[in-house]
C-alpha positions as CSV (number, residue, x, y, z in Angstrom):
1,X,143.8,66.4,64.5
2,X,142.6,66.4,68.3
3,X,139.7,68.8,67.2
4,X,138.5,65.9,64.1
5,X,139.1,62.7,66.4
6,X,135.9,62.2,68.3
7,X,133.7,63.3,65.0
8,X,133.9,60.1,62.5
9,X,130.8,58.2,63.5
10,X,128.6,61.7,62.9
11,X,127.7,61.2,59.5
12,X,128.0,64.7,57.5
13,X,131.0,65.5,59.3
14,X,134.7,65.3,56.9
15,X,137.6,65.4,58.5
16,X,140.8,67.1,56.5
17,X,144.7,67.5,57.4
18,X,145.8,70.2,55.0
19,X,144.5,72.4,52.0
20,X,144.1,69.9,49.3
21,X,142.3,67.4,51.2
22,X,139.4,70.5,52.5
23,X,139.9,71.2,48.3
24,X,139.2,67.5,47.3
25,X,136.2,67.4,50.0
26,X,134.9,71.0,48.8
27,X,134.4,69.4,45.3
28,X,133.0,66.2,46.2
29,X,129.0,66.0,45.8
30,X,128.6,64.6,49.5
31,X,125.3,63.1,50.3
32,X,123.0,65.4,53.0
33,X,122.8,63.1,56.5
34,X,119.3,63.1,58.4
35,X,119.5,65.9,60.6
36,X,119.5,64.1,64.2
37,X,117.1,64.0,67.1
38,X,118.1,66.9,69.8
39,X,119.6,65.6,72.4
40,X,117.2,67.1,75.3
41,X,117.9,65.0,77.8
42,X,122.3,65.6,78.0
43,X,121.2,69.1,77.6
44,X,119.6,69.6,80.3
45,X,122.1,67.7,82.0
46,X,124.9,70.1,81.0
47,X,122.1,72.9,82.1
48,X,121.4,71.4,85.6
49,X,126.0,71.5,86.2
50,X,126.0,74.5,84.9
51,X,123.6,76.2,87.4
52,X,124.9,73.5,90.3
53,X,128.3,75.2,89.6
54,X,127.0,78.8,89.6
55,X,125.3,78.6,93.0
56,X,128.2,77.2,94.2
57,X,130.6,79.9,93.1
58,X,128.2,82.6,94.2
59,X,127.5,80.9,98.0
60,X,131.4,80.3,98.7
């Protein structure tokens, strides 16, 4: 699906097309992935656009 396309180098995350295949994953003993570093610097990023894109809409 469009939603599952971008997420298969993330390890931890399983894609699935239909019941069976969520079933099959649901019973699988899937290993735990390293939880992964925050990503501090594209949030404040998204932050900063936000905020650029708020002052704009309140000064025009």
């Amino acid at each position: 699906s469009n939603a599952c396309r971008s997420a298969f180098t993330y390890p931890g995350l399983h894609c699935y097309d239909n019941e069976s295949e969520l079933a099959e994953l649901l019973n699988m003993d899937l290993e735990i992935p390293e939880i992964l570093p925050r990503p501090a610097k594209a949030e404040k990023r998204f932050i900063d656009c936000l905020r650029k894109l708020a002052s704009n809409s309140i000064n025009s």
